[in-house]
C-alpha positions as CSV (number, residue, x, y, z in Angstrom):
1,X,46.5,6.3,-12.6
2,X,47.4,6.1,-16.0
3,X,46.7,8.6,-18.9
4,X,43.8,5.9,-20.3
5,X,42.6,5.6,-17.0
6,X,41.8,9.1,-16.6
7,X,40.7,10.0,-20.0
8,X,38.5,6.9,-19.5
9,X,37.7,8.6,-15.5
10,X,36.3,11.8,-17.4
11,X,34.5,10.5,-19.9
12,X,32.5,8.2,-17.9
13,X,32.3,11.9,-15.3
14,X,30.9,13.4,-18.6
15,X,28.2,11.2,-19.5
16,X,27.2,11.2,-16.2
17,X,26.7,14.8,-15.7
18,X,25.0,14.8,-19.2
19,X,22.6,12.2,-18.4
20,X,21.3,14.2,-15.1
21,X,21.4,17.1,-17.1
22,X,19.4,15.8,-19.3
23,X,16.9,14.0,-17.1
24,X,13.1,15.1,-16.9
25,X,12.8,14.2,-12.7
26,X,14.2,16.8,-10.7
27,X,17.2,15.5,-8.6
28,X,19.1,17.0,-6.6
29,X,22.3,16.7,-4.2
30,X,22.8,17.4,-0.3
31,X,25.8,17.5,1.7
32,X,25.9,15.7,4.7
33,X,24.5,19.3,6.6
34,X,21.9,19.4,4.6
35,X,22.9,22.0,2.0
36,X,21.9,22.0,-1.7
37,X,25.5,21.2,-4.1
38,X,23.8,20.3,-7.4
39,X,20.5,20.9,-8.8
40,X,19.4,19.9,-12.5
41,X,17.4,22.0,-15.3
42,X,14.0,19.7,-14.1
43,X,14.9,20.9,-10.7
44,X,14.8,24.5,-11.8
45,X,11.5,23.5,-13.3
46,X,9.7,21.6,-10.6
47,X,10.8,24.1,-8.2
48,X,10.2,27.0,-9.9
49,X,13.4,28.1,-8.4
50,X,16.7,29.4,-10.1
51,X,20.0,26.4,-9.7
52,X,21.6,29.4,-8.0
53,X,18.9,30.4,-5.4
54,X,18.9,26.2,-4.7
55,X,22.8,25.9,-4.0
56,X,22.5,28.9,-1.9
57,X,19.3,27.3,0.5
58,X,19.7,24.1,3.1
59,X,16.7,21.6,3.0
60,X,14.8,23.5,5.5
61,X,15.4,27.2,4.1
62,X,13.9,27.1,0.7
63,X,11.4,29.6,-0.9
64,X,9.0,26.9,-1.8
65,X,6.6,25.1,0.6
66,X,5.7,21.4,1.3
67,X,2.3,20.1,2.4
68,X,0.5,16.6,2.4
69,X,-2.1,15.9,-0.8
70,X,-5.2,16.4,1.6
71,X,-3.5,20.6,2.2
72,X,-2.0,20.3,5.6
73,X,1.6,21.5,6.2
74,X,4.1,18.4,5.8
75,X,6.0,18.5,9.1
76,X,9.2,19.2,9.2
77,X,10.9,15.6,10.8
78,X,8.2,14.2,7.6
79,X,10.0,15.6,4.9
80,X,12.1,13.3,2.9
81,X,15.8,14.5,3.6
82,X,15.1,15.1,7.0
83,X,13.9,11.6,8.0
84,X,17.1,10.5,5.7
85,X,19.1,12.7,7.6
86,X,17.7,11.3,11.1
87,X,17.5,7.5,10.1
88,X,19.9,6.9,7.4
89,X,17.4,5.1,5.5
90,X,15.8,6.0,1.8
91,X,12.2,7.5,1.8
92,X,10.8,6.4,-1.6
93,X,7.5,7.9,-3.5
94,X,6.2,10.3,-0.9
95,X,3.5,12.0,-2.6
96,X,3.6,16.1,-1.6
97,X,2.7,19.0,-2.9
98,X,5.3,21.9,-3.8
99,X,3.8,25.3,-3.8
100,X,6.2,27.5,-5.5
101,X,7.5,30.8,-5.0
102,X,4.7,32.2,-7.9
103,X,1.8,30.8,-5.5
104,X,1.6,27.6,-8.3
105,X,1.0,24.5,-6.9
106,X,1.8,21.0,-8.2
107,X,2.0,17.4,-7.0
108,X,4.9,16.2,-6.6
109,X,6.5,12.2,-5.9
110,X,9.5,12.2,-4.8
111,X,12.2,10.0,-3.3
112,X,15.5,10.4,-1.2
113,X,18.5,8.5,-0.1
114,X,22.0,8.3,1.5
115,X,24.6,8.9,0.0
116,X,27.9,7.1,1.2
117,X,31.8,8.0,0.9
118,X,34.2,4.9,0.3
119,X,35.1,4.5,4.0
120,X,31.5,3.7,4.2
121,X,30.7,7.0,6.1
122,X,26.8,8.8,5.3
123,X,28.4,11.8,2.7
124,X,24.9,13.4,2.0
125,X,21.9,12.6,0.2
126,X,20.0,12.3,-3.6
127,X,16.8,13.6,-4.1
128,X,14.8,12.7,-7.0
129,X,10.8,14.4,-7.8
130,X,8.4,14.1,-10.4
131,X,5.7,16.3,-11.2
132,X,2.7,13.9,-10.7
133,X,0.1,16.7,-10.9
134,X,-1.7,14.9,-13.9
135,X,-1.9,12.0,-12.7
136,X,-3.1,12.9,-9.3
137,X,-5.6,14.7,-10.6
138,X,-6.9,11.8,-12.2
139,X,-6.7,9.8,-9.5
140,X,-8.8,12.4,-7.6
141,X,-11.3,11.9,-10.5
142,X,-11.2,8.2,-10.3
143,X,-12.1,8.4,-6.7
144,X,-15.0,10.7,-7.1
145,X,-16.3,8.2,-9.9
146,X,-16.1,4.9,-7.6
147,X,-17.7,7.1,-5.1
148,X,-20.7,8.3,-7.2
149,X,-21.3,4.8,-8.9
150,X,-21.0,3.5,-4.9
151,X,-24.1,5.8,-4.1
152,X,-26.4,5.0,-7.2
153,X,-25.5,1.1,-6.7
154,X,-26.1,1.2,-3.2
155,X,-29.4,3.0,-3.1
156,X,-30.9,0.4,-5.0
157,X,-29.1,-2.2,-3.5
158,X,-29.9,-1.3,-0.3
159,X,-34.2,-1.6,-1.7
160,X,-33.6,-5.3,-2.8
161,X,-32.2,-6.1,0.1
162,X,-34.5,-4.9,2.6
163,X,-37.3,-6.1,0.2
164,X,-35.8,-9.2,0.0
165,X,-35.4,-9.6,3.9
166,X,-39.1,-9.0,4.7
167,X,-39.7,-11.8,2.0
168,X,-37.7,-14.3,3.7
169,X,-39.5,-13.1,7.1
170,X,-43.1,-13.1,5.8
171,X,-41.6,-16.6,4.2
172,X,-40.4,-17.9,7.5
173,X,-43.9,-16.8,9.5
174,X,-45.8,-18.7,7.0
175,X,-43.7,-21.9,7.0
176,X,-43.0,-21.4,3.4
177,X,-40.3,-24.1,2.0
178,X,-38.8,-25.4,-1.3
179,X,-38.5,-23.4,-4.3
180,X,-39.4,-20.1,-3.5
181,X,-37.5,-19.6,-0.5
182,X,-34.7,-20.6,-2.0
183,X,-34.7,-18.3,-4.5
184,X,-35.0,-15.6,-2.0
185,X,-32.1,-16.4,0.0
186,X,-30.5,-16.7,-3.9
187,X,-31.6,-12.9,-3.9
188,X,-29.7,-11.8,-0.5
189,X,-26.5,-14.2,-1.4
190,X,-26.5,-12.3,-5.0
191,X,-27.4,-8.8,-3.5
192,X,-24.4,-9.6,-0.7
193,X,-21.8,-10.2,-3.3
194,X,-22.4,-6.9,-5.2
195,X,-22.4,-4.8,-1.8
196,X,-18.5,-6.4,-1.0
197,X,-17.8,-5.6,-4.6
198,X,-18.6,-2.3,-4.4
199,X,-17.2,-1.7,-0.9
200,X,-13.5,-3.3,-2.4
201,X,-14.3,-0.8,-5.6
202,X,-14.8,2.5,-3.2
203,X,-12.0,1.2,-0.7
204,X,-9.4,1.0,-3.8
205,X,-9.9,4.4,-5.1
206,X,-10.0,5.9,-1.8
207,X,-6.3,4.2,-1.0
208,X,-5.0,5.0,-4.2
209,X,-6.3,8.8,-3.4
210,X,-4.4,8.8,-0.1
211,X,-7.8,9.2,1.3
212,X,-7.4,6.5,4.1
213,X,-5.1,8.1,6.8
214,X,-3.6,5.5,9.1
215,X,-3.9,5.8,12.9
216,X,-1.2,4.0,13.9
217,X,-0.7,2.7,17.8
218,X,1.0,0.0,19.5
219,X,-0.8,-3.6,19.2
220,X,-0.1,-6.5,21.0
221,X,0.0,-9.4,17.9
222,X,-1.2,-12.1,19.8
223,X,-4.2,-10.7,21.6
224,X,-5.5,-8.6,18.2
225,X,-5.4,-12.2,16.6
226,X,-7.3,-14.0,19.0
227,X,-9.9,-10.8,19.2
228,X,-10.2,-11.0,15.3
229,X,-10.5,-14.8,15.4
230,X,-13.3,-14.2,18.1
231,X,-15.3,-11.7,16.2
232,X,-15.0,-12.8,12.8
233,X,-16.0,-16.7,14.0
234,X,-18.8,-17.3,11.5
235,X,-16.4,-16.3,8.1
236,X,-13.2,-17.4,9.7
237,X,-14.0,-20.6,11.4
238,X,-11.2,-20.7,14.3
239,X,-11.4,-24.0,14.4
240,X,-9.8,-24.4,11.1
241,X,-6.7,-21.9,12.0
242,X,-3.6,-22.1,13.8
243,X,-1.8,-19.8,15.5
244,X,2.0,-20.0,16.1
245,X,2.9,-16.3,17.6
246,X,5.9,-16.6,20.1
247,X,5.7,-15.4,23.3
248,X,7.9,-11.8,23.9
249,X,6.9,-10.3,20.1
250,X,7.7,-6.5,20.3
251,X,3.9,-4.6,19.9
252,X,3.5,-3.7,16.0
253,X,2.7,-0.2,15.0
254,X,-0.3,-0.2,12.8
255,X,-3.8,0.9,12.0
256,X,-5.9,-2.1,14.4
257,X,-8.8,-1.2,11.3
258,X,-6.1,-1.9,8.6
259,X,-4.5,-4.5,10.2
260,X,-7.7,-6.0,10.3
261,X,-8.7,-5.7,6.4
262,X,-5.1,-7.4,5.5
263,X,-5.6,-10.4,7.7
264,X,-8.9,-10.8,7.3
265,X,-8.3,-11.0,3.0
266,X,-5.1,-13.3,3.4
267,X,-7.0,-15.7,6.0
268,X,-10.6,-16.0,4.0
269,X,-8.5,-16.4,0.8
270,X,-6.3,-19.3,2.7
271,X,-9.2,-21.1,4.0
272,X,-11.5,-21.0,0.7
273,X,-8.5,-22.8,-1.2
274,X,-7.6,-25.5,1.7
275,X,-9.4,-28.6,1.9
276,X,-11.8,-28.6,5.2
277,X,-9.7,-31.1,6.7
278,X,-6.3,-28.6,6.6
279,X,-5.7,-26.5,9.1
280,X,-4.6,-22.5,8.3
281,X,-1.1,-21.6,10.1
282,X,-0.7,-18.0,10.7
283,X,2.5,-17.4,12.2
284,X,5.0,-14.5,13.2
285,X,8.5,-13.7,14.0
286,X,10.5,-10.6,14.5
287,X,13.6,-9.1,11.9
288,X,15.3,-6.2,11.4
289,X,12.7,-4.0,13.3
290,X,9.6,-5.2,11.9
291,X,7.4,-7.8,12.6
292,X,7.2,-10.9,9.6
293,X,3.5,-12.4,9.2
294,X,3.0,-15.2,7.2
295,X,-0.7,-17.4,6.4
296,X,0.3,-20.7,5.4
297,X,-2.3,-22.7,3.5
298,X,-2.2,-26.7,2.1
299,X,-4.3,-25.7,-0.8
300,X,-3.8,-26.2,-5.0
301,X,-0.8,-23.7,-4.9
302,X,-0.5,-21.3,-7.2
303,X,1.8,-20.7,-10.2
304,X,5.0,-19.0,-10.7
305,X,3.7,-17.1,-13.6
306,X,0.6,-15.8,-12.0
307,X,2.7,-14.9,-7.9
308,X,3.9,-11.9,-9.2
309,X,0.7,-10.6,-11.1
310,X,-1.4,-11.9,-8.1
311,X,-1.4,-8.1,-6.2
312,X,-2.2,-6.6,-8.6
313,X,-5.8,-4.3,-9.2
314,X,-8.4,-6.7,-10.5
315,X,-6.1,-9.8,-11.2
316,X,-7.9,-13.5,-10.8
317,X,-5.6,-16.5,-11.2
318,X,-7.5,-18.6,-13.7
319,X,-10.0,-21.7,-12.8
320,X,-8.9,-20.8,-9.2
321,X,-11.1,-17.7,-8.1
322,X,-14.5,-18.4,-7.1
323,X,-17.1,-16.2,-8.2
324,X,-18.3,-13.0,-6.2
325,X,-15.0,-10.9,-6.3
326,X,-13.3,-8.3,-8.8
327,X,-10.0,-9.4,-7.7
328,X,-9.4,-6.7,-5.5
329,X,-8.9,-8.3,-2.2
330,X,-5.2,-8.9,-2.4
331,X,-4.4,-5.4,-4.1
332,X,-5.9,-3.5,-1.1
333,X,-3.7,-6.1,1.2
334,X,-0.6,-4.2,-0.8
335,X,-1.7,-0.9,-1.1
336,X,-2.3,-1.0,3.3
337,X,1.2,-3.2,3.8
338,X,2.7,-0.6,1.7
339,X,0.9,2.3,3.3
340,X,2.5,0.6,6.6
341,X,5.8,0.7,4.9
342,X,5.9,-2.8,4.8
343,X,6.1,-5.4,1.9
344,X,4.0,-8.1,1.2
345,X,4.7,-11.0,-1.7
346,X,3.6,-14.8,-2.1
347,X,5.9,-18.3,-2.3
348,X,3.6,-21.2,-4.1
349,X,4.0,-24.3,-5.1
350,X,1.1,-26.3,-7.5
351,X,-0.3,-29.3,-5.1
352,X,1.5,-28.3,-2.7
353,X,-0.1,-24.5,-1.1
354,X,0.7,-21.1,-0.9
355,X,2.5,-19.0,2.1
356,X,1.3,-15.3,2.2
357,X,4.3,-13.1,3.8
358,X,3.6,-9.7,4.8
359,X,5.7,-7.4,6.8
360,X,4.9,-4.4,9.7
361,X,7.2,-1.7,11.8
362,X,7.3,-1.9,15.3
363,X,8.1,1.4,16.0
């Protein structure tokens, strides 16, 4: 290497090391044991930990302690460089909670990876935390508001409707037509609408919050489908869907409740936009060791602009949604696919329909 070379070598070494240095996320370096071999100041911060008393500790010998947001210890095969360590793979915005060696506790998101050497070979780990405390907080507070504004709605709501119901009853007994009873099934429709807004409103918050733990367990694709398909009948007419799972699919690991919600958005939202003489393809096949779903509707399509905005919280592509919804079913979809640690995105075409893909472990 030549002089220029190595000047060039160090000063590119230099800014490096400044730039971590300088860097308000904690991030920090492991060997491929485990062991602590660089810390930065925000590490020192976060941590509430000296860099020396870091360097000198392995991932699972420190003086702080990890638990989940809800106060339960974090396991140890659950922490971050220990599932890197075991499966080679990155973890990415785990949300924690660090309680320090002062008895302070703070929220924490953090993220690790492999490292690599150039033979390829796994040479250790990154670890990079940001003290989320803030912001979790006010997440914790936007949860309790959805939740309170969820009760006074409901209580009321919950009078109109039963008023409403012996209406349509007393109605129904006295052969009353026309006009009035009209109106009253206008009443229940209306009074429907608001209850599934406020139940997407309370179900958001309480995702966001972490307050929607996922039992997990093996499901068998094909049979949950048909079930849903069977119980769901009168909003997802079966007749109008078609199902192409092959035969020998690994089981899926995932919440049979979640699940559920995600297909059941993805499907309603296919068959509302396709004409009634289209048929609805949900298909599968199996990757990399997850399961790929995909709803494939013949509908307007939807454009570019507006795919990558369309999971997101109360986003409504324009002169498409129909009335009754916040725009909320598709960014609950994401927030359980990610919960899942799976992915879920949209390929659309105007006049030509839109394929939902959505992705699940199966182990």
């Amino acid at each position: 290497m030549s002089n220029s070379e190595t000047t060039s070598e160090a000063l590119r070494s230099s800014r490096f090391e400044r730039i971590l240095e300088a860097a308000t996320d904690g991030i920090v370096m492991l060997d491929k044991e485990g062991r602590y071999i660089y810390a930065n100041p925000a590490a020192e911060k976060i941590l509430g930990v000296s860099r020396e008393s870091i360097l000198q500790r392995t991932f699972d010998q420190t003086e702080w302690r990890l638990s989940t947001v809800r106060g339960a210890p974090l396991p140890g095969e659950e922490t971050p460089f220990k599932r890197v360590l075991h499966e080679k793979k990155g973890v990415y915005g785990l949300k924690a909670v660090i309680e320090r060696p002062d008895g302070e506790k703070i929220v924490i998101s953090t993220s690790a990876a492999p490292l690599y050497d150039a033979a390829g070979q796994f040479d250790g780990m990154v670890g990079v935390f940001t003290d989320v405390t803030e912001l979790h907080e006010l997440q914790e507070q936007n949860t309790a508001f959805h939740h309170t504004i969820a009760h006074d709605l409901r209580t009321p709501l919950t009078t109109v409707i039963g008023h409403a119901e012996m209406l349509k009853e007393a109605f129904r007994k006295g052969g009353v037509e026309g006009t009035v009873w009209e109106n009253v099934e206008a009443i229940l429709e209306g009074a429907g609408k608001m209850e599934s807004m406020i139940h997407d409103l309370v179900d958001s918050a309480r995702i966001e919050g972490g307050h929607v733990p996922l039992e997990k367990k093996p499901l068998a694709l094909e049979d949950f489908i048909w079930s849903l398909l069977r119980s769901f009948e009168e909003t997802l007419d079966p007749n109008r869907v078609a199902t192409r799972i092959p035969q020998g699919l690994p089981p899926l690991m995932a919440d049979p409740e979640r699940l559920e919600r995600i297909l059941i958005n993805l499907l309603s939202n296919a068959l509302k936009f396709s004409p009634l003489d289209r048929k609805v393809i949900l298909q599968a096949r199996q990757t990399d060791g997850e399961i790929m779903i995909s709803v494939i509707d013949q509908g307007v399509g939807i454009a570019p602009e507006d795919c990558s905005r369309l999971f997101k919280r109360f986003f409504q592509v324009s002169g498409r949604q129909p009335s009754g919804g916040v725009g909320l079913g598709l960014y609950i979809s994401r927030l359980l696919v990610e919960a899942h640690g799976g992915r879920i995105w949209v390929v659309s075409k105007l006049g030509e329909g839109s394929t939902f893909y959505f992705t699940l472990p199966t182990k």
